[in-house]
N, C-alpha and C positions, 0 to 999 in steps of 0.2 A: 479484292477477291469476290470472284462472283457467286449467288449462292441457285441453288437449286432445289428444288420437291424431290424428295422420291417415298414409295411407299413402302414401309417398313412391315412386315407380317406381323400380327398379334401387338404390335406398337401404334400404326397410323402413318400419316404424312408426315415427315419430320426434313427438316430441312437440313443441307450439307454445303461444304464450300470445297472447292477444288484444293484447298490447301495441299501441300507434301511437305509432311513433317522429316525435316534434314535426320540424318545418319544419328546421329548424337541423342536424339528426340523418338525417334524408331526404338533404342535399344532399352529409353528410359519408359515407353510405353511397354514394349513387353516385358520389363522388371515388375510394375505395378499391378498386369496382367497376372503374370506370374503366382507375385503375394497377393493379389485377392481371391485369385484359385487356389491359393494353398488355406489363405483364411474361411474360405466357404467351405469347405471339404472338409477341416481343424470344428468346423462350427458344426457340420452336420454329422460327427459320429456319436455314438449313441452307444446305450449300456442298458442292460436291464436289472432292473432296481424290484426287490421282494422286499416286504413286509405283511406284518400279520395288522389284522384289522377286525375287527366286531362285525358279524352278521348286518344287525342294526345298520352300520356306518353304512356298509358296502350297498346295502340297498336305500338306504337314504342316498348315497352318490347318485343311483340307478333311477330312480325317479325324478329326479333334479335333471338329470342328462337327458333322458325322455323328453321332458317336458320344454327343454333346451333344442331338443331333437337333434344330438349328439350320443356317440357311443361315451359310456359314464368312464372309459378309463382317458381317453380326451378328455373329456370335463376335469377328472381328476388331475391332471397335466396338466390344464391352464388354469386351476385353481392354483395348483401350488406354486409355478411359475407366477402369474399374479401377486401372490402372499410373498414370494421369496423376494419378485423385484419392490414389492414395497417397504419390505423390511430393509433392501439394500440402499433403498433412498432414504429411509431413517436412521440406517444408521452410518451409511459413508460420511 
């Protein structure tokens, strides 16, 4: 098979081969297509979460995030995410 350059936008040069994937091979790529668009989609919905918090905390976040040069409720998100996946590797 022979391979070729071509330029991919926001990717670079990435090389290709003339391959044609038979009928059988077509239908199992768009199945996998499929469930990873369904698992990205499944991954990115989202809910909003309230709690109460302490004056004090909330602007201890806000200077930490500043200083980060992040909005402090980002900061607040990838702290807790951070603290969650490390508690799930401690404790899976």
């Amino acid at each position: 098979m022979a391979k070729k350059s071509i330029y991919i936008p926001n990717v670079g040069i990435a090389e290709v081969s003339d391959y044609e994937p038979t009928k059988e091979e077509e239908k199992l790529i768009l199945k996998f297509e499929e469930q990873a668009e369904k698992s990205i989609s499944e991954y990115k919905q989202t809910a909003n979460v309230n709690f109460r918090w302490s004056e004090f905390e909330i602007k201890r976040a806000k200077r930490i995030a500043e200083k980060l040069g992040m909005p402090y409720q980002t900061y607040l998100k990838s702290t807790l995410k951070q603290a969650m996946d490390n508690d799930e590797k401690r404790l899976m």
